[in-house]
C-alpha positions as CSV (number, residue, x, y, z in Angstrom):
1,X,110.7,109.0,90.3
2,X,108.0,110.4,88.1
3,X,106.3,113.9,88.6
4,X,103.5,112.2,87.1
5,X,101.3,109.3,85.4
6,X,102.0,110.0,81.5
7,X,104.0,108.4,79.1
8,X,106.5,110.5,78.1
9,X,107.8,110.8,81.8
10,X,108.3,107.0,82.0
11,X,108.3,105.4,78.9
12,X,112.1,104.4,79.9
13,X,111.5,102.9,83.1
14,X,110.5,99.4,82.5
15,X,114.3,99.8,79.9
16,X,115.8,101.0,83.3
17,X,114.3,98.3,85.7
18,X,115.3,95.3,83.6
19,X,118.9,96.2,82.7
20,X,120.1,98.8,85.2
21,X,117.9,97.4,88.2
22,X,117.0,101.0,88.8
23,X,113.9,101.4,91.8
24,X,110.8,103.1,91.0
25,X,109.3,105.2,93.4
26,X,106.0,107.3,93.0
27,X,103.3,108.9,94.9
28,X,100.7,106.5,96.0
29,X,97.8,106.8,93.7
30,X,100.6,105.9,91.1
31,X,101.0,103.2,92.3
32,X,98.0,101.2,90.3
33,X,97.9,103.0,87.5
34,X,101.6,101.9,86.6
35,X,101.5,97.9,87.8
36,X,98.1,97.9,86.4
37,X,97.8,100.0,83.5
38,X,95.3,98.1,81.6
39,X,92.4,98.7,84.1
40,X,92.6,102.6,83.7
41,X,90.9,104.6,80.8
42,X,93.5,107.4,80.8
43,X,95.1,109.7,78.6
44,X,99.0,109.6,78.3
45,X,98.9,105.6,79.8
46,X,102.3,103.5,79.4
47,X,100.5,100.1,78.1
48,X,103.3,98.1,79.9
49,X,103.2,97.1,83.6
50,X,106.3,97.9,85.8
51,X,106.7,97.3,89.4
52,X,107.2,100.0,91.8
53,X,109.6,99.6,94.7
54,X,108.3,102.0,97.3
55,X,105.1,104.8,97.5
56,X,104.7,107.9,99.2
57,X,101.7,109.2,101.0
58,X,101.1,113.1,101.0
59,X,103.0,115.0,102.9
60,X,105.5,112.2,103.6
61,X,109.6,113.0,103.8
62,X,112.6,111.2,102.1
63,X,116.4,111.8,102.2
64,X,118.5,111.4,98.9
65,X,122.4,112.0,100.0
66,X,122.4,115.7,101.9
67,X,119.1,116.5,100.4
68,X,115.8,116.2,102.3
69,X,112.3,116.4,99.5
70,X,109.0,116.6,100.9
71,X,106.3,114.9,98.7
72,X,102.9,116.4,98.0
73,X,99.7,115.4,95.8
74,X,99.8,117.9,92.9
75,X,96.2,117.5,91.1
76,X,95.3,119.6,88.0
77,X,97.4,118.3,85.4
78,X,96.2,114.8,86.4
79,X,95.2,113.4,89.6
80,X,97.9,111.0,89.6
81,X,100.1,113.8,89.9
82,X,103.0,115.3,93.0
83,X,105.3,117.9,93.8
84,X,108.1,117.8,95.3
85,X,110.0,120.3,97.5
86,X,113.7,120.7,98.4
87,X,115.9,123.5,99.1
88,X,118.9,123.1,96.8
89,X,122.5,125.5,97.9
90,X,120.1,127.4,99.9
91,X,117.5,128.0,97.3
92,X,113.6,126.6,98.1
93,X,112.7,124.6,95.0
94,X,109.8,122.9,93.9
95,X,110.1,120.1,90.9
96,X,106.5,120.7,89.9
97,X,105.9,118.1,86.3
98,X,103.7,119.7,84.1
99,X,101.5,121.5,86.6
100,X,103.3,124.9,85.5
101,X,105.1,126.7,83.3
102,X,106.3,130.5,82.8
103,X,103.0,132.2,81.0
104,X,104.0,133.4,77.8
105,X,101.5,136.3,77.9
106,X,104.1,137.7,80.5
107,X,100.9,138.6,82.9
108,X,101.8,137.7,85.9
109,X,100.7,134.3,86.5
110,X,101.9,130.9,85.6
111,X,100.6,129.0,82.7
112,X,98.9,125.7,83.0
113,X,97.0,123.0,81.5
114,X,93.4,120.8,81.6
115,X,93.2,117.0,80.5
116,X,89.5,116.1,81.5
117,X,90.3,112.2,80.9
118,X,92.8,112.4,83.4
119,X,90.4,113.4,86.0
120,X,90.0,117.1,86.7
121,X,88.0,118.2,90.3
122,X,87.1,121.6,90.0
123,X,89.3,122.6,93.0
124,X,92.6,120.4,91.7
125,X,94.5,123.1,90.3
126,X,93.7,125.6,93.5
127,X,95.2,122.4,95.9
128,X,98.1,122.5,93.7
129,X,98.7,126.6,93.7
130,X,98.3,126.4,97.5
131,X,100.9,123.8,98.1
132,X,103.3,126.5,96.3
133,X,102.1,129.7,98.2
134,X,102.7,127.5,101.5
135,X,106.2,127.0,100.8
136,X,107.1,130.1,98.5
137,X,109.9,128.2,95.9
138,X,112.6,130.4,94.3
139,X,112.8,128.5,91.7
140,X,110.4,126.1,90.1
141,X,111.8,123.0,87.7
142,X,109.3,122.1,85.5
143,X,108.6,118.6,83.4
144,X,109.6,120.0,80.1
145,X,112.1,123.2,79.7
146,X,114.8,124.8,82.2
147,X,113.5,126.0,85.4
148,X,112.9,129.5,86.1
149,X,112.3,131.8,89.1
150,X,109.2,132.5,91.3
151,X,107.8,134.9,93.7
152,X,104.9,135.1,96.2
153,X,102.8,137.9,94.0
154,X,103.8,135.4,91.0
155,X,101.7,132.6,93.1
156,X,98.8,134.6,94.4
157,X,98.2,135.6,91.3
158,X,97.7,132.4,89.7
159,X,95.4,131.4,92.7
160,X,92.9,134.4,91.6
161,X,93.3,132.9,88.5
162,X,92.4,129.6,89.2
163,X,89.6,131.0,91.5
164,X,88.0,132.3,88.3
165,X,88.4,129.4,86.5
166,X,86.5,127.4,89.1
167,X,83.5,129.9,88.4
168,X,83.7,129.3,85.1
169,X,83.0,125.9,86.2
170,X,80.0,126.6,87.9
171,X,78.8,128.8,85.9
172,X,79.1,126.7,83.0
173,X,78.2,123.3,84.6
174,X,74.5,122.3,86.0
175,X,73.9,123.6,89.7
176,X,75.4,120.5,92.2
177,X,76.5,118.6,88.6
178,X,80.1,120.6,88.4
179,X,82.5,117.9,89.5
180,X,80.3,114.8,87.7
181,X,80.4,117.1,84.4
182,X,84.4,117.5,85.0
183,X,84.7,113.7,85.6
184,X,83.8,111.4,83.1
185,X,84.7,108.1,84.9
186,X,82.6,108.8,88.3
187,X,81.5,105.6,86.9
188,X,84.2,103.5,85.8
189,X,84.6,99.6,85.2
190,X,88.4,98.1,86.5
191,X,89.9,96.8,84.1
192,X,89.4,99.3,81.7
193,X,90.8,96.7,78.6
194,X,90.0,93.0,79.8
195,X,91.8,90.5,78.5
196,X,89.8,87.7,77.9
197,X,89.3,83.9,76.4
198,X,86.3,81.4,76.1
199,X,85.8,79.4,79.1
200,X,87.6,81.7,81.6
201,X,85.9,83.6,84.1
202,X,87.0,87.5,85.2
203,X,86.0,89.6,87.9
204,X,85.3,93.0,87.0
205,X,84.8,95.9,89.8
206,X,82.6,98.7,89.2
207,X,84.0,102.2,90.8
208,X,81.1,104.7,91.6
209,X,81.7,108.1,93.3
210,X,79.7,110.6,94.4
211,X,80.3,114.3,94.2
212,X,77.2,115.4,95.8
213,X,77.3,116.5,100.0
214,X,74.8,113.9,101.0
215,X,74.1,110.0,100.0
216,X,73.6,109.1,96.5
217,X,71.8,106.2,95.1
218,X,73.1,104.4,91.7
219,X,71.9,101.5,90.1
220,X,74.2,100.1,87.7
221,X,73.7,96.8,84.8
222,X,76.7,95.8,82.7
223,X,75.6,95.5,79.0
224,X,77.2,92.1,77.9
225,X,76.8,89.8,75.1
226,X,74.1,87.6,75.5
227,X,75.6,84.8,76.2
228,X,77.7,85.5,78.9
229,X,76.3,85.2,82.7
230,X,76.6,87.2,85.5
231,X,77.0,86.7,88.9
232,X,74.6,89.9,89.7
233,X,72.5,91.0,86.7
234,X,71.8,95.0,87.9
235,X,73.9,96.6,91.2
236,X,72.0,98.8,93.8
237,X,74.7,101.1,95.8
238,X,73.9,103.8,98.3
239,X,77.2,105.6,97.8
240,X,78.3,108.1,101.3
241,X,78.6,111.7,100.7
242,X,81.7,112.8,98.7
243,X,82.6,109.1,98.8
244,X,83.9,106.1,96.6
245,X,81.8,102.3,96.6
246,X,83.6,99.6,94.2
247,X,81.8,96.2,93.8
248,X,82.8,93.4,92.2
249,X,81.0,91.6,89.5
250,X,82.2,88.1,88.0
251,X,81.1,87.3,84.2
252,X,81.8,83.8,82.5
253,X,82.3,83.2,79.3
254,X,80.9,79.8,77.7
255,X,83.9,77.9,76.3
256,X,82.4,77.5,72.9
257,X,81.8,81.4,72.5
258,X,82.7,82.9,69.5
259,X,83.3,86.9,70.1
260,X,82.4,89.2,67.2
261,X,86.0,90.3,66.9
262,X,89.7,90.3,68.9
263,X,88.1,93.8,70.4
264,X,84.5,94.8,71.3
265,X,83.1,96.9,74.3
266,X,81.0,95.8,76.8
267,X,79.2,99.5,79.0
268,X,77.3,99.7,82.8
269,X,74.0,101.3,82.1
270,X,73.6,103.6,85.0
271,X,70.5,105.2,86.5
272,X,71.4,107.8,89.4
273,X,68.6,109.1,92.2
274,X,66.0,107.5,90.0
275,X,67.3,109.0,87.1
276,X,68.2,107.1,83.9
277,X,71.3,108.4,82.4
278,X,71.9,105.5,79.9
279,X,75.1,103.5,79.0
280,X,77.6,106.4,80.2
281,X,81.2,104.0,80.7
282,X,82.8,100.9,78.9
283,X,85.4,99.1,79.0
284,X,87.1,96.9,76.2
285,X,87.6,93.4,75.8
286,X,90.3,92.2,73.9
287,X,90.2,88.2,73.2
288,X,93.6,86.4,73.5
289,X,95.4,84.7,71.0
C-alpha cells in the first residue's frame, strides 16, 4: 500500500504481484497514474504498469487484523499522495510518506518538501497539516527514517509555517495567476509518452483546468507533423470555475510515414481569455519497433 506515487516506494511491486501474488491497494487518484504510467508527465514515475486491486476514496475506513486505518488525501509532497491514521497499543499514529520529517533546525516545526512537477496547489501542504492537527498523532512514521514523536504545538506551528509559505506564493506569483504559476500541467495532453506506429490511429485527450473563481475560456491546437490529420484542427472549451474539461482528439498517422526519429515531441498551443500564451505542454511520441 504505497504512501505515495514515486518510485522508490514501489519499484518492488510489480516483483511482488507476479511472484508472491501480493494486492495493491492505493488512494484513488493513484490509481491511473500506476496502471497507466505512460500518460503522466511526473517526477519520480515507475515506467512499468501494474494493476491495482482495490482504491480508497478520502476519508474512507479499512480493517487489517485488530487494527482499524483511516485513509486521507495528503497533497504537498505530490498530489497523488495519502495518510493514514491508526492507533497502534494505544498510541494515535499517522504513517505520513514523505510529507514530513523531524526539522533539523530543531525550531519547532516539521520539515517538508516541494516537487512542482508533481503538482503543487498553493494550499496542498496546509490540507495536509490540517488532517494532522484534526487527529493529534503521537507518533508520526515517516517514508524514509524511524518514526518519531509529535505534539499539538509541534503541528500548529508548522501550519503558521505553511500559512507563510502560501504568502510567499502570492506575493511572488501574478495577482489571480498563483496556482497556474505552481502548476505546470493545467494544460496537459494524456498520454504523456505515446506509443505510436505508421498507419495506426490514437486518441489523445487534452486535460485543461482552471484555477480562476469564474469561467475560463481556452483555445487549444496540437502542433503535429504535417502529415498527420486531425479529427479537430483547434479546440474551443469554456472550462467551469475551479474546474477540470478533458476532450478527446484522434490523430492518424499515414502508413507510409517516416518519423524524424524513434522519439520526437508533438505540443498544444494554447491561447487563454484571448490571450496567446504559445506552445506551453507536450507530450512525446515514441515510434514502435
Amino acid at each position: 500500500m504505497p504512501s505515495h506515487m514515486h518510485d522508490d516506494h514501489m519499484n518492488g511491486f510489480p516483483h511482488l504481484k507476479r511472484h508472491l501474488g501480493a494486492k495493491v491497494w492505493c488512494y484513488e487518484n493513484m490509481l491511473d497514474v500506476f496502471q497507466n504510467p505512460r500518460g503522466y508527465n511526473l517526477g519520480c514515475i515507475l515506467g512499468e504498469p501494474f494493476q491495482v486491486d482495490r482504491a480508497f476514496k478520502d476519508g474512507e475506513r479499512f480493517r487489517w487484523e485488530e487494527f482499524d486505518f483511516e485513509i486521507k488525501h495528503s497533497p504537498g509532497h505530490t498530489e497523488y499522495q495519502m495518510a493514514l491514521f491508526v492507533t497502534i497499543d494505544g498510541k494515535k499514529a499517522a504513517f505520513t510518506g514523505d510529507a514530513f520529517f523531524p526539522n533539523p533546525r530543531n525550531d519547532g516545526t516539521l520539515r517538508h518538501n516541494l516537487i512542482f512537477r508533481n503538482h503543487v496547489e498553493n494550499d496542498s501542504h496546509l490540507k495536509s497539516i490540517r488532517n494532522l492537527i484534526d487527529r493529534e498523532p503521537e507518533v508520526i512514521c515517516p517514508g524514509h527514517g524511524t518514526p518519531y514523536p509529535v505534539d499539538r504545538s509541534i503541528l500548529l506551528a508548522t501550519e503558521q509555517k505553511f500559512r507563510r509559505q502560501q504568502q510567499l506564493f502570492f506575493d511572488l506569483l501574478p495577482e489571480r495567476e498563483t496556482d497556474f504559476g505552481l502548476d505546470p500541467s493545467w494544460v496537459r495532453l494524456y498520454p504523456y509518452q505515446l506509443l505510436a506506429a505508421p498507419g495506426e490511429r490514437h486518441t489523445i485527450q487534452v486535460h485543461v483546468r482552471n484555477y480562476y473563481a469564474e469561467p475560463m475560456k481556452a483555445e487549444i491546437a496540437l502542433t503535429l507533423p504535417s502529415e498527420w490529420t486531425v479529427s479537430e484542427e483547434a479546440l474551443t472549451v469554456e472550462v467551469p470555475p475551479r474546474g477540470q474539461v478533458t476532450r478527446n482528439v484522434t490523430v492518424a498517422i499515414p502508413r507510409d510515414w517516416v518519423a524524424p526519429g524513434p522519439r520526437f515531441a508533438i505540443a498544444a498551443d494554447v491561447v487563454r481569455n484571448g490571450k496567446y500564451l504559445g506552445q506551453i505542454t507536450e507530450a512525446v511520441v515514441d515510434m514502435k519497433g
